[in-house]
SEDO-147062 format. One record per residue (C-alpha): x, y, z; residue number from 0; residue in three letters. Coordinates in nm, 3 decimals, decimal comma. Example, Ala and Ser with C-alpha at 12.3 -4.5 7.8 and 13.67 -1.06 7.14 Angstrom:
// SEDO-147062
+---------+---------+---------+-----+--------+
|      xx |      yy |      zz | num | residu |
+---------+---------+---------+-----+--------+
|   1,230 |  -0,450 |   0,780 |   0 |    ALA |
|   1,367 |  -0,106 |   0,714 |   1 |    SER |
+---------+---------+---------+-----+--------+
//
This chain:
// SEDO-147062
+---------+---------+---------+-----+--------+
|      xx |      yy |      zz | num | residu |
+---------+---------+---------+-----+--------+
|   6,045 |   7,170 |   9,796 |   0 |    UNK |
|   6,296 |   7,474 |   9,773 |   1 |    UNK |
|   6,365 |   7,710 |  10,067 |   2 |    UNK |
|   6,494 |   8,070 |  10,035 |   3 |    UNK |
|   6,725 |   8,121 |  10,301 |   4 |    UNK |
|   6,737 |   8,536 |  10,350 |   5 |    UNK |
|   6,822 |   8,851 |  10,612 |   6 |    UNK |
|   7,237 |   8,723 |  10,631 |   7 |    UNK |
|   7,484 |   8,932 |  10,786 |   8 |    UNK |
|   7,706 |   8,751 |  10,606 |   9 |    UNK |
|   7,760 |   8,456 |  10,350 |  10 |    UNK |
|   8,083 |   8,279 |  10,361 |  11 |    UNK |
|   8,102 |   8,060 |   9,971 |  12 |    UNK |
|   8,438 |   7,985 |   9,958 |  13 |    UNK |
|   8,392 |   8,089 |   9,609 |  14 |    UNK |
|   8,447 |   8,439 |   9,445 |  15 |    UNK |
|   8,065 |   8,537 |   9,501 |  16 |    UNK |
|   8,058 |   8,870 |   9,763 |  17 |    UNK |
|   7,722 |   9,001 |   9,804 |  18 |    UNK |
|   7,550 |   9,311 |   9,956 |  19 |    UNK |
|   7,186 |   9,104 |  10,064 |  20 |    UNK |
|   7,314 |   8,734 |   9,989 |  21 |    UNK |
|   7,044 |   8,517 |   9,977 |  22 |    UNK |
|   7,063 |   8,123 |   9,865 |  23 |    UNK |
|   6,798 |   7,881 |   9,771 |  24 |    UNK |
|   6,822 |   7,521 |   9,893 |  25 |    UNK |
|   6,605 |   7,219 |   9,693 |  26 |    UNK |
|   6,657 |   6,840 |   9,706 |  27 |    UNK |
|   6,955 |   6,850 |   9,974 |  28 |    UNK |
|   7,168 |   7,103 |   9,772 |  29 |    UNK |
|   7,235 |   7,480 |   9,666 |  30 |    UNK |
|   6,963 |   7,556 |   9,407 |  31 |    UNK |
|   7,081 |   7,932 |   9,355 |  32 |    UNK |
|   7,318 |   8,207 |   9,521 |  33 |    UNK |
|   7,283 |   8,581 |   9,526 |  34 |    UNK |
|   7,147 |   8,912 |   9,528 |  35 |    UNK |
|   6,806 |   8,894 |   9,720 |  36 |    UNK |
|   6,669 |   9,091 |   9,460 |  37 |    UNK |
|   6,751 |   8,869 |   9,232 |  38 |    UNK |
|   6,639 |   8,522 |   9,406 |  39 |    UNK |
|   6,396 |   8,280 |   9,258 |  40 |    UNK |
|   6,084 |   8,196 |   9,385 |  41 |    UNK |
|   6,096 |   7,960 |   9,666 |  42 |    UNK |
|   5,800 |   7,715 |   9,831 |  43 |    UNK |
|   5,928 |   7,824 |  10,205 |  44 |    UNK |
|   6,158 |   8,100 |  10,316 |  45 |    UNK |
|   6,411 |   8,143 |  10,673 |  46 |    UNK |
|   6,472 |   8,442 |  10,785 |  47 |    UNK |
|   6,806 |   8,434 |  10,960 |  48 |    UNK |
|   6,794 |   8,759 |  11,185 |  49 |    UNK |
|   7,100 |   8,943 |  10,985 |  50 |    UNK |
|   7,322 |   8,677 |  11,132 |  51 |    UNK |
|   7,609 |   8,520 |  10,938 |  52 |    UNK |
|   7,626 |   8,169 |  10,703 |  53 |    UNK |
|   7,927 |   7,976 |  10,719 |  54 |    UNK |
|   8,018 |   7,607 |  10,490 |  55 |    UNK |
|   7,961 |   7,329 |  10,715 |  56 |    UNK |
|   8,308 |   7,246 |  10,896 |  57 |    UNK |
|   8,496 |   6,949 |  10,680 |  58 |    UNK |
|   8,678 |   6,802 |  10,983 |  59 |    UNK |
|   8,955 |   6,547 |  10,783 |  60 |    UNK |
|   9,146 |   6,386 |  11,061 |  61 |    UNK |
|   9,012 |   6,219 |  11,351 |  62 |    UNK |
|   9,068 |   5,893 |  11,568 |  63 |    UNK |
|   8,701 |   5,828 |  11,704 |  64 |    UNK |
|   8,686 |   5,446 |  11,783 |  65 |    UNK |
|   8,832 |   5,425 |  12,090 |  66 |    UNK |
|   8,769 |   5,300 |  12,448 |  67 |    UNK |
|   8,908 |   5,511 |  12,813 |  68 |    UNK |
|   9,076 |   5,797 |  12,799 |  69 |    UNK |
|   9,423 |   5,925 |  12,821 |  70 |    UNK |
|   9,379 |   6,209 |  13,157 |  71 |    UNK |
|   9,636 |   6,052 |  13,342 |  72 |    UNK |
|   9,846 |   6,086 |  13,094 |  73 |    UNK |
|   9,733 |   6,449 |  12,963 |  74 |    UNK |
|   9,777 |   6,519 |  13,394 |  75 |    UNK |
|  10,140 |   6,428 |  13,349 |  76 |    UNK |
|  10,233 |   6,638 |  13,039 |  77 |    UNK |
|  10,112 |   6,952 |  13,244 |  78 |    UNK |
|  10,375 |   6,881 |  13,492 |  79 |    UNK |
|  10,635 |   6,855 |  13,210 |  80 |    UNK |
|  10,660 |   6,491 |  13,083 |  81 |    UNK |
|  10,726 |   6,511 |  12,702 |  82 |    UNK |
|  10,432 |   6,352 |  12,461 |  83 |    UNK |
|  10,577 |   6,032 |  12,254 |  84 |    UNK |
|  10,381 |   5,766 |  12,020 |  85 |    UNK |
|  10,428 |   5,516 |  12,323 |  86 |    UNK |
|  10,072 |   5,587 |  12,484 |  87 |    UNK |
|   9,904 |   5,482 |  12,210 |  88 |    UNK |
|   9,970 |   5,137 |  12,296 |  89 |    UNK |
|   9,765 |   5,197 |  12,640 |  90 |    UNK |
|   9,431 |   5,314 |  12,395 |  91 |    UNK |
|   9,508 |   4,983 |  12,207 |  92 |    UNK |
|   9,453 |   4,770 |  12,524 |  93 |    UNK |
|   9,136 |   4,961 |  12,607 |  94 |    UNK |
|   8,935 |   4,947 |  12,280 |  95 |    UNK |
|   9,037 |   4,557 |  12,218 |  96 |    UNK |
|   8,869 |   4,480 |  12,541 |  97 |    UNK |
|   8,560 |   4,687 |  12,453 |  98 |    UNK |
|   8,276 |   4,606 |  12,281 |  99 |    UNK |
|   8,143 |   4,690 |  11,973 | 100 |    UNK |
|   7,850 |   4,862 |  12,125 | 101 |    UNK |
|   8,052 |   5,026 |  12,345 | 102 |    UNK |
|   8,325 |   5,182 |  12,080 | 103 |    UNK |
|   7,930 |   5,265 |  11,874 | 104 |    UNK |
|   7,827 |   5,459 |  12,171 | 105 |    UNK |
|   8,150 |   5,649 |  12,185 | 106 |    UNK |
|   8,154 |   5,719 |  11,892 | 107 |    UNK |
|   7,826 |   5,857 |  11,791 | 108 |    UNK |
|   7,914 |   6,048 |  12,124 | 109 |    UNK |
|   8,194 |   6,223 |  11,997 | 110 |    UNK |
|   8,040 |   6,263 |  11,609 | 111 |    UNK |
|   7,733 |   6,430 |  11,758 | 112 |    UNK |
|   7,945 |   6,650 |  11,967 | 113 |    UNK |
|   8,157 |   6,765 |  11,639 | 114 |    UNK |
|   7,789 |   6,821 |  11,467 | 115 |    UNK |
|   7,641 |   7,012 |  11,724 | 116 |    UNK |
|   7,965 |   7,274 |  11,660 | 117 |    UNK |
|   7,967 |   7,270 |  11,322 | 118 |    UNK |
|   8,126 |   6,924 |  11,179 | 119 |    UNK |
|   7,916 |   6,803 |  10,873 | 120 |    UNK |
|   8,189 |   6,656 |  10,739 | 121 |    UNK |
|   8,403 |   6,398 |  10,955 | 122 |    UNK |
|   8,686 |   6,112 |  10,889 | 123 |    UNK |
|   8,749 |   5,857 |  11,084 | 124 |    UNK |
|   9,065 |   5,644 |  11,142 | 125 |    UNK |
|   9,100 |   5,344 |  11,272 | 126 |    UNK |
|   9,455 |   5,254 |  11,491 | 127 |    UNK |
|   9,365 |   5,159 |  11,810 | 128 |    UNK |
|   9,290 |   4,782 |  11,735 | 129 |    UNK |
|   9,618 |   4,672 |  11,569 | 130 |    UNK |
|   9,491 |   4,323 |  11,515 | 131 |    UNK |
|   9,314 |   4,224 |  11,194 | 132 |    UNK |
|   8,990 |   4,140 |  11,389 | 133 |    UNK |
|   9,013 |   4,460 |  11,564 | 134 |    UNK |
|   9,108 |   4,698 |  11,307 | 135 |    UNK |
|   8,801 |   4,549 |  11,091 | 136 |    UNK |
|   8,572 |   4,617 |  11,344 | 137 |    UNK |
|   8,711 |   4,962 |  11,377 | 138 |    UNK |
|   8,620 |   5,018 |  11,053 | 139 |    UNK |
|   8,317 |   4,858 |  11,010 | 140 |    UNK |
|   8,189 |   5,093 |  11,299 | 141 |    UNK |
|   8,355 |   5,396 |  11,146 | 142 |    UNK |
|   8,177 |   5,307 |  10,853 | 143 |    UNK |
|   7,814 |   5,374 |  11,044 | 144 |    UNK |
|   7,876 |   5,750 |  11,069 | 145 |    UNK |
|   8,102 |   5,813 |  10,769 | 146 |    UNK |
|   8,183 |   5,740 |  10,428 | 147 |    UNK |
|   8,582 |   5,900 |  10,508 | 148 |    UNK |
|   8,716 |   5,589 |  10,642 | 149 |    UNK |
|   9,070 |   5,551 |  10,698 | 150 |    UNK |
|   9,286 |   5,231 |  10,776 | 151 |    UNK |
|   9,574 |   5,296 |  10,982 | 152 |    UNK |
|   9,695 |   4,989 |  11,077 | 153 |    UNK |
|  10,044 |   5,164 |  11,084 | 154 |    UNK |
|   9,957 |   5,361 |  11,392 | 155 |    UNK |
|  10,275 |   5,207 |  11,601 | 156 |    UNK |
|  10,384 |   4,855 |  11,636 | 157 |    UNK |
|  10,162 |   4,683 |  11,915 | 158 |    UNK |
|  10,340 |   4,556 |  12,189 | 159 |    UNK |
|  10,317 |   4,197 |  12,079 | 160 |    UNK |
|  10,563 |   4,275 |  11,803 | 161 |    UNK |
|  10,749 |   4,491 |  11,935 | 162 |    UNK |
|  11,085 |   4,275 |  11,900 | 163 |    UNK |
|  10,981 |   4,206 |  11,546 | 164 |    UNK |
|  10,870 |   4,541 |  11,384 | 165 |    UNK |
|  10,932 |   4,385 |  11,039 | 166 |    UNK |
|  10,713 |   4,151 |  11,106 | 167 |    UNK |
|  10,425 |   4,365 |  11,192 | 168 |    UNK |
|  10,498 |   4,602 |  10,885 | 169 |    UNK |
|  10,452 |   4,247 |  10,674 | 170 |    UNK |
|  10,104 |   4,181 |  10,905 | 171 |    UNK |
|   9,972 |   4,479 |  10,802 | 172 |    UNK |
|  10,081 |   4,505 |  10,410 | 173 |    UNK |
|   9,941 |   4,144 |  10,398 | 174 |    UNK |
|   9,633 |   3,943 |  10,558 | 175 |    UNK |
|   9,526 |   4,319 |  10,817 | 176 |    UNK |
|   9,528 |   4,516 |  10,463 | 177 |    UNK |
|   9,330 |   4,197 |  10,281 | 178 |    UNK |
|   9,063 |   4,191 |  10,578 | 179 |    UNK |
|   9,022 |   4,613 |  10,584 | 180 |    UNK |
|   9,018 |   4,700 |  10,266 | 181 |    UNK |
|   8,632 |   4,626 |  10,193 | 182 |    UNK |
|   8,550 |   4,897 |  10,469 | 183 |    UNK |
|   8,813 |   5,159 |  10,385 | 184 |    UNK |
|   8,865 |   5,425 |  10,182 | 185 |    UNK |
|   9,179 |   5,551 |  10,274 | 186 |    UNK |
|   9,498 |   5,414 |  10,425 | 187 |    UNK |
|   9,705 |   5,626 |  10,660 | 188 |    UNK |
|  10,138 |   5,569 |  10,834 | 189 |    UNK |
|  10,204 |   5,742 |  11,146 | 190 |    UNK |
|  10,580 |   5,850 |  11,013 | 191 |    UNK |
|  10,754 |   5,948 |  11,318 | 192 |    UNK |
|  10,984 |   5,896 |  11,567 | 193 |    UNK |
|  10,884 |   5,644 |  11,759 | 194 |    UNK |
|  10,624 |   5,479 |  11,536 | 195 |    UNK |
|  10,718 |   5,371 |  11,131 | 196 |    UNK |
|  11,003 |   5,509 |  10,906 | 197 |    UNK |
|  10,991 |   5,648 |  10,566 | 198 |    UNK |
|  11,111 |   5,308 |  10,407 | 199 |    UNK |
|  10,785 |   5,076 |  10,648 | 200 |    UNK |
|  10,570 |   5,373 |  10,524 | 201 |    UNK |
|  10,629 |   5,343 |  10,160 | 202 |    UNK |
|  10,591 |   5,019 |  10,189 | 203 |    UNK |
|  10,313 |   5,020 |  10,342 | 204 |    UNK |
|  10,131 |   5,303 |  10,138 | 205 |    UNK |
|  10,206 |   5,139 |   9,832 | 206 |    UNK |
|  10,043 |   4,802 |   9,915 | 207 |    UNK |
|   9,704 |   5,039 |  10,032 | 208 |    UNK |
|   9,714 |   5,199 |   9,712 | 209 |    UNK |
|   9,814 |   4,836 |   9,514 | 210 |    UNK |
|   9,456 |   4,742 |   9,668 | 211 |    UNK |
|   9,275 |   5,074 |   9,564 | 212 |    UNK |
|   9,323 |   5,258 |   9,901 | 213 |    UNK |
|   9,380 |   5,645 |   9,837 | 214 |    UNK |
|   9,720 |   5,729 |  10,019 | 215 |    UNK |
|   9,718 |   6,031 |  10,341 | 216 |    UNK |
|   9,988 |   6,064 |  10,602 | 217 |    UNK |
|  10,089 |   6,136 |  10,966 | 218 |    UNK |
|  10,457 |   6,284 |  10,930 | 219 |    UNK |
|  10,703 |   6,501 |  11,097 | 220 |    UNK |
|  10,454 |   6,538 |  11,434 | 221 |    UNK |
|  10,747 |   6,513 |  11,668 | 222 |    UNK |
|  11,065 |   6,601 |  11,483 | 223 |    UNK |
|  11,172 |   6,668 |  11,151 | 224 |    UNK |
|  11,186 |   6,400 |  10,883 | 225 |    UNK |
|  11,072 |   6,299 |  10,522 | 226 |    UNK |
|  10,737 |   6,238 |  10,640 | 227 |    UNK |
|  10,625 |   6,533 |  10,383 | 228 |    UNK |
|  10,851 |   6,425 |  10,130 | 229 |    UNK |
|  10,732 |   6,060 |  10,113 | 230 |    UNK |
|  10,371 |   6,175 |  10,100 | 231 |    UNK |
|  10,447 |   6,357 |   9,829 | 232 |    UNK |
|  10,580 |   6,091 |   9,653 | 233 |    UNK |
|  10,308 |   5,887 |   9,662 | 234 |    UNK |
|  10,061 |   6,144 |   9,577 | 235 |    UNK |
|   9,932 |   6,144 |   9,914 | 236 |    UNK |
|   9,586 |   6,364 |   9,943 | 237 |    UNK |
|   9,659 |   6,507 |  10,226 | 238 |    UNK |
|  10,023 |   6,489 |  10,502 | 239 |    UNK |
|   9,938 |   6,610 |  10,824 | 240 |    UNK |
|  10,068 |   6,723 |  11,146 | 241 |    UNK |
|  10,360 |   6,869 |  10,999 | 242 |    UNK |
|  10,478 |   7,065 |  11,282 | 243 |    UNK |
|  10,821 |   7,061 |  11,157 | 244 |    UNK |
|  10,871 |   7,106 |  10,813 | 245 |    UNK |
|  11,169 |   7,281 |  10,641 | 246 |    UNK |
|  11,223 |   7,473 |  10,334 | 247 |    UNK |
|  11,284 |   7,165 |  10,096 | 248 |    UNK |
|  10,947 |   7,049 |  10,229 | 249 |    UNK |
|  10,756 |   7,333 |  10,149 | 250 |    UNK |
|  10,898 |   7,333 |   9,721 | 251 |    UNK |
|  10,776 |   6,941 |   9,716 | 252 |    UNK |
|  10,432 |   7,015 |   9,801 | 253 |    UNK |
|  10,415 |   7,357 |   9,614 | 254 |    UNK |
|  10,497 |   7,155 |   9,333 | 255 |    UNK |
|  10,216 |   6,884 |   9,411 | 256 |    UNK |
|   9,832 |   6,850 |   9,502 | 257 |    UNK |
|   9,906 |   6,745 |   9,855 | 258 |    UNK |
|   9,736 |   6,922 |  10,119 | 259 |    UNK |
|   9,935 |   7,063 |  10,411 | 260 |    UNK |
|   9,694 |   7,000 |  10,694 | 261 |    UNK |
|   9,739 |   7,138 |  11,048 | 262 |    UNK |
|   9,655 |   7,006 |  11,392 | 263 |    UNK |
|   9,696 |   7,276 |  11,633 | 264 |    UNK |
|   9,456 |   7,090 |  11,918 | 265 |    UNK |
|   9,762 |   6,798 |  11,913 | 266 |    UNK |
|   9,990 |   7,127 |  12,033 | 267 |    UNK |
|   9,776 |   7,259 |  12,289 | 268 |    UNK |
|   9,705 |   6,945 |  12,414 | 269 |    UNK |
|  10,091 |   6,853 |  12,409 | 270 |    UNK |
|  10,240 |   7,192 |  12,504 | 271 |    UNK |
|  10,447 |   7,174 |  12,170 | 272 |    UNK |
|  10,553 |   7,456 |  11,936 | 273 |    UNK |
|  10,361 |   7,551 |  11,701 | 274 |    UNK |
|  10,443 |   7,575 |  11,346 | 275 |    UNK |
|  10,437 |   7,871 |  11,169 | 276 |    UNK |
|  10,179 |   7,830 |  10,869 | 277 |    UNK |
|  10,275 |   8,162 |  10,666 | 278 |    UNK |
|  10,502 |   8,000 |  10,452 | 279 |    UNK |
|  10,255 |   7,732 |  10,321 | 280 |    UNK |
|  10,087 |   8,017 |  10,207 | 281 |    UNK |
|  10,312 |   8,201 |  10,096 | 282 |    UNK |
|  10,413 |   7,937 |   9,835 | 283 |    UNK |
|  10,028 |   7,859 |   9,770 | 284 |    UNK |
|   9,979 |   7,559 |   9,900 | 285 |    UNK |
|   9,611 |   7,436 |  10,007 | 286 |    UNK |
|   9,604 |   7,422 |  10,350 | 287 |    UNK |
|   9,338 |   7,271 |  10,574 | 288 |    UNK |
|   9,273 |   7,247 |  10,986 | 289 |    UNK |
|   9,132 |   6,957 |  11,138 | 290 |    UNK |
|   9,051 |   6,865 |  11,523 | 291 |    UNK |
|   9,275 |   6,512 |  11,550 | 292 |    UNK |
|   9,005 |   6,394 |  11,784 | 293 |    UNK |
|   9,217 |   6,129 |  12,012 | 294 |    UNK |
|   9,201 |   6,011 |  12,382 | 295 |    UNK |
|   9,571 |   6,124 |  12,351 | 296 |    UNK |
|   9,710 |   6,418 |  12,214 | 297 |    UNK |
|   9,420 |   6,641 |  12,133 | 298 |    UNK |
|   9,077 |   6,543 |  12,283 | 299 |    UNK |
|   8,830 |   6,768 |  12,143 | 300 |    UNK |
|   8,588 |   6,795 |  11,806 | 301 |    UNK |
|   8,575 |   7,183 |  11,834 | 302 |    UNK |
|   8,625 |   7,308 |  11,488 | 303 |    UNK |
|   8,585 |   7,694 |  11,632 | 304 |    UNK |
|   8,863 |   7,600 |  11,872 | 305 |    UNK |
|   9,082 |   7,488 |  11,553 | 306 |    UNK |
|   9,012 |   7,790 |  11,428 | 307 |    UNK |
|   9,083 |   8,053 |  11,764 | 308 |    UNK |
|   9,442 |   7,841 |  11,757 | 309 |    UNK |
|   9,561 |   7,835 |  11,387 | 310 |    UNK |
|   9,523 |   8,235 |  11,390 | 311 |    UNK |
|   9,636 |   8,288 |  11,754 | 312 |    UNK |
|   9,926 |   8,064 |  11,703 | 313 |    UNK |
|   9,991 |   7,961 |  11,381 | 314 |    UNK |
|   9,964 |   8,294 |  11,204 | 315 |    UNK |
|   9,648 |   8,207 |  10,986 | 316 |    UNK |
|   9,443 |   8,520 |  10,907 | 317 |    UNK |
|   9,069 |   8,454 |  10,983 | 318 |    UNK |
|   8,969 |   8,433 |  10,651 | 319 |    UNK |
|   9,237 |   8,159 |  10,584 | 320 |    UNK |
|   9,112 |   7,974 |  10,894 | 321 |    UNK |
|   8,790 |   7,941 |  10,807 | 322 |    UNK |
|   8,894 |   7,854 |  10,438 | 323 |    UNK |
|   9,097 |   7,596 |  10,579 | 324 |    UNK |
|   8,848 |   7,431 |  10,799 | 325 |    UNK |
|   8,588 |   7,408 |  10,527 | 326 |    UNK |
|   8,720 |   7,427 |  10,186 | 327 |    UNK |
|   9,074 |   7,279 |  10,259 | 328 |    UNK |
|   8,941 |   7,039 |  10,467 | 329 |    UNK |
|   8,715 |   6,934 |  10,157 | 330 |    UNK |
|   9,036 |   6,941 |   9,937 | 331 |    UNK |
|   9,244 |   6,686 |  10,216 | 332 |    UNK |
|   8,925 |   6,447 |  10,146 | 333 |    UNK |
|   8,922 |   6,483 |   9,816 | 334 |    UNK |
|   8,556 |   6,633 |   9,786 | 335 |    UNK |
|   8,409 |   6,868 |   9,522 | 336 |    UNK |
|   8,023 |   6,843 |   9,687 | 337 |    UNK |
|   8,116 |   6,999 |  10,086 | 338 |    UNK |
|   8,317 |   7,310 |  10,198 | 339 |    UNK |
|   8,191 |   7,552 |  10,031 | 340 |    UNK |
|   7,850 |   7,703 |   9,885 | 341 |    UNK |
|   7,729 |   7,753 |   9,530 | 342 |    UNK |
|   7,537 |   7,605 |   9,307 | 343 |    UNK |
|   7,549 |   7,213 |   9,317 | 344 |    UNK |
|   7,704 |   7,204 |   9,650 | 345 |    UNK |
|   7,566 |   6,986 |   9,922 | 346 |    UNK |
|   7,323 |   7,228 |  10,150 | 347 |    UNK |
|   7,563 |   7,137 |  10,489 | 348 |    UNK |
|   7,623 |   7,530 |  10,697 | 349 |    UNK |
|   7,595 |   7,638 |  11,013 | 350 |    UNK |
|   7,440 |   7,991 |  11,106 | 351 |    UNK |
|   7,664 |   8,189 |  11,367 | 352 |    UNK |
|   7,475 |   8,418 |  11,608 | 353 |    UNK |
|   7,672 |   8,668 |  11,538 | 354 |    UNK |
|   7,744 |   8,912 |  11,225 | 355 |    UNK |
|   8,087 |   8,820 |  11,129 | 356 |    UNK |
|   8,321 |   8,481 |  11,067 | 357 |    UNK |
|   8,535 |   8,656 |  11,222 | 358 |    UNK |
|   8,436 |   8,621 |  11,578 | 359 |    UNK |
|   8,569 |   8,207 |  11,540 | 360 |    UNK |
|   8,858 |   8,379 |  11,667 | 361 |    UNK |
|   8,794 |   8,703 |  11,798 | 362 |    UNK |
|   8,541 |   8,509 |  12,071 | 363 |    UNK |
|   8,737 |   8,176 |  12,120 | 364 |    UNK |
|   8,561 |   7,934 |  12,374 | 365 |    UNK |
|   8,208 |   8,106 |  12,295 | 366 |    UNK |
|   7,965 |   7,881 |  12,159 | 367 |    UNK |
|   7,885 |   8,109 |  11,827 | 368 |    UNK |
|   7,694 |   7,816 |  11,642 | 369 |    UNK |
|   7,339 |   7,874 |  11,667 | 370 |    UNK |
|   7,204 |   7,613 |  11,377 | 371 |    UNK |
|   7,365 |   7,339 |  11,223 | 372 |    UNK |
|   7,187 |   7,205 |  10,861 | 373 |    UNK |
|   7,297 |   6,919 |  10,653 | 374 |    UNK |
|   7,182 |   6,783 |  10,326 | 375 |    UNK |
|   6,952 |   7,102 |  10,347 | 376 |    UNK |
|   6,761 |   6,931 |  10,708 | 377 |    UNK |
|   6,845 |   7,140 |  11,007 | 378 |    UNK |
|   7,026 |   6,858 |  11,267 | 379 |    UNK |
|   7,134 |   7,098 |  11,549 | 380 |    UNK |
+---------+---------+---------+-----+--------+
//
């Protein structure tokens, strides 16, 4: 069955196609044809959308979903001018390896249909809140029910248990945690920070992911400046990100690589941190991407739109760039040539906006602009 999907404000591709009616035909869970309406194919069904606009299907590549509590207390305190650190994540740790499997299922099928429901079609999901081999498997056995973008992280920070014998715990993790994981991972990810591993635990511990067929990605320079981005780089890491400090030696290593500079802005609003300056990522034309850093911590939201309203508020991302970044660049920090974007061959995952430009992501942050979610070509929200 093929559907012609027709009357669009607007049609966001993410490829070079502009077009005065768009029009695109979906069949079998994919994009059959793009185009003029005049031109389109015969179709067995046919959606009209009301002159509103088509967007790619938000690729949201960094998030921390299995989890038990939450961090307000915590997020309470900031506001009255305690600084963030790595150190609460030990707290999260104690509350998911008391919970239950169903219970860190139910949260997080919570928090993936709440990312849907705004736009997410797309999601990864880390573990790093078991830091135990039982507990990081189960992590990721769970993640593994809602996504095929599964990320070990292991290497969040050093759980309390170790924390007079950091070595140790690098070895844990490199060794039996990395043996037990590995079956229900696709990814492995270092926090490399201040406060959590440094460059020399993280490439050894990226290089014993990627010695057992883990693809490399990477937290770095979050809370100060560092060679977070450099190491990354390195080890031909898909994607660093955080990077809220990054210098100019920085920037040449990953215009000179495939890495993916990918930006958090929810981790400083929900921190009260500066934030970085994204123009000269582009600038040197680097991919860039935006993702939400779902945590109990340091950004607690799945809001793509959000993402968006901050990046060109506060990171000086145009709209356009935004929305590239959150779809297509988010695609690009996972690695994927089938989401993000939409021609021919692409997966059918978009999102109708009930308005008549992309542009009001950011001109109308807060305002609930996603009127239909579809994935696979099957409306979901």
């Amino acid at each position: 069955m093929s559907t012609l999907f027709s009357n669009i404000a607007s049609l966001v591709t993410n490829t070079d196609g502009e077009f005065a009616q768009p029009a695109f035909v979906v069949e079998a869970g994919k994009i059959a044809w793009v185009g003029e309406l005049d031109s389109a194919p015969a179709a067995d069904s046919r959606v009209d959308l009301e002159h509103k606009t088509v967007i790619p299907g938000f690729v949201d590549s960094h998030n921390h979903l299995i989890f038990a509590g939450d961090r307000a207390a915590e997020f309470s305190a900031r506001t009255q001018g305690q600084p963030y650190s790595a150190g609460g994540i030990n707290y999260t740790v104690e509350q998911t390896r008391s919970a239950s499997n169903e219970e860190l299922r139910h949260n997080a099928a919570a928090l993936v249909t709440e990312g849907l429901t705004s736009g997410t079609t797309t999601v990864e999901i880390k573990s790093g809140y078991g830091l135990s081999v039982a507990d990081e498997v189960r992590s990721l056995q769970i993640a593994r029910e809602f996504t095929e973008e599964t990320t070990f992280l292991g290497a969040h920070v050093v759980p309390a248990e170790y924390k007079n014998a950091p070595e140790d715990y690098v070895a844990m993790v490199c060794g039996p945690m990395l043996d037990a994981v590995a079956p229900h991972s696709k990814w492995i990810d270092v926090f490399c920070d201040r406060g959590a591993f440094s460059p020399d635990q993280t490439r050894q511990i990226l290089k014993a992911g990627i010695a057992k067929g883990l693809l490399p990605r990477l937290h770095a320079n979050q809370l100060e400046p560092g060679e977070g981005i450099k190491v990354g780089v390195e080890l031909g890491a898909a994607s660093v990100d955080h990077i809220s400090h990054f210098e100019d030696s920085d920037i040449a290593a990953l215009a000179k690589s495939n890495t993916v500079a990918t930006f958090l802005p929810g981790a400083e609003f929900s921190t009260r941190s500066k934030y970085p300056d994204a123009r000269p990522m582009f600038e040197a034309g680097i991919n860039v991407a935006i993702a939400s850093d779902c945590n109990p911590g340091s950004s607690f939201t799945t809001n793509m739109p959000l993402m968006i309203a901050l990046a060109v508020r506060e990171m000086f991302f145009t709209p356009e760039q935004a929305l590239w970044s959150a779809t297509k660049g988010g695609a690009l920090a996972l690695c994927r040539t089938d989401v993000g974007y939409l021609a021919i061959g692409a997966r059918a995952d978009f999102s109708i906006l009930s308005s008549n430009s992309y542009l009001h992501l950011a001109y109308r942050p807060g305002v609930n602009l996603i009127e239909q979610v579809w994935r696979n070509g099957n409306q979901v929200s």
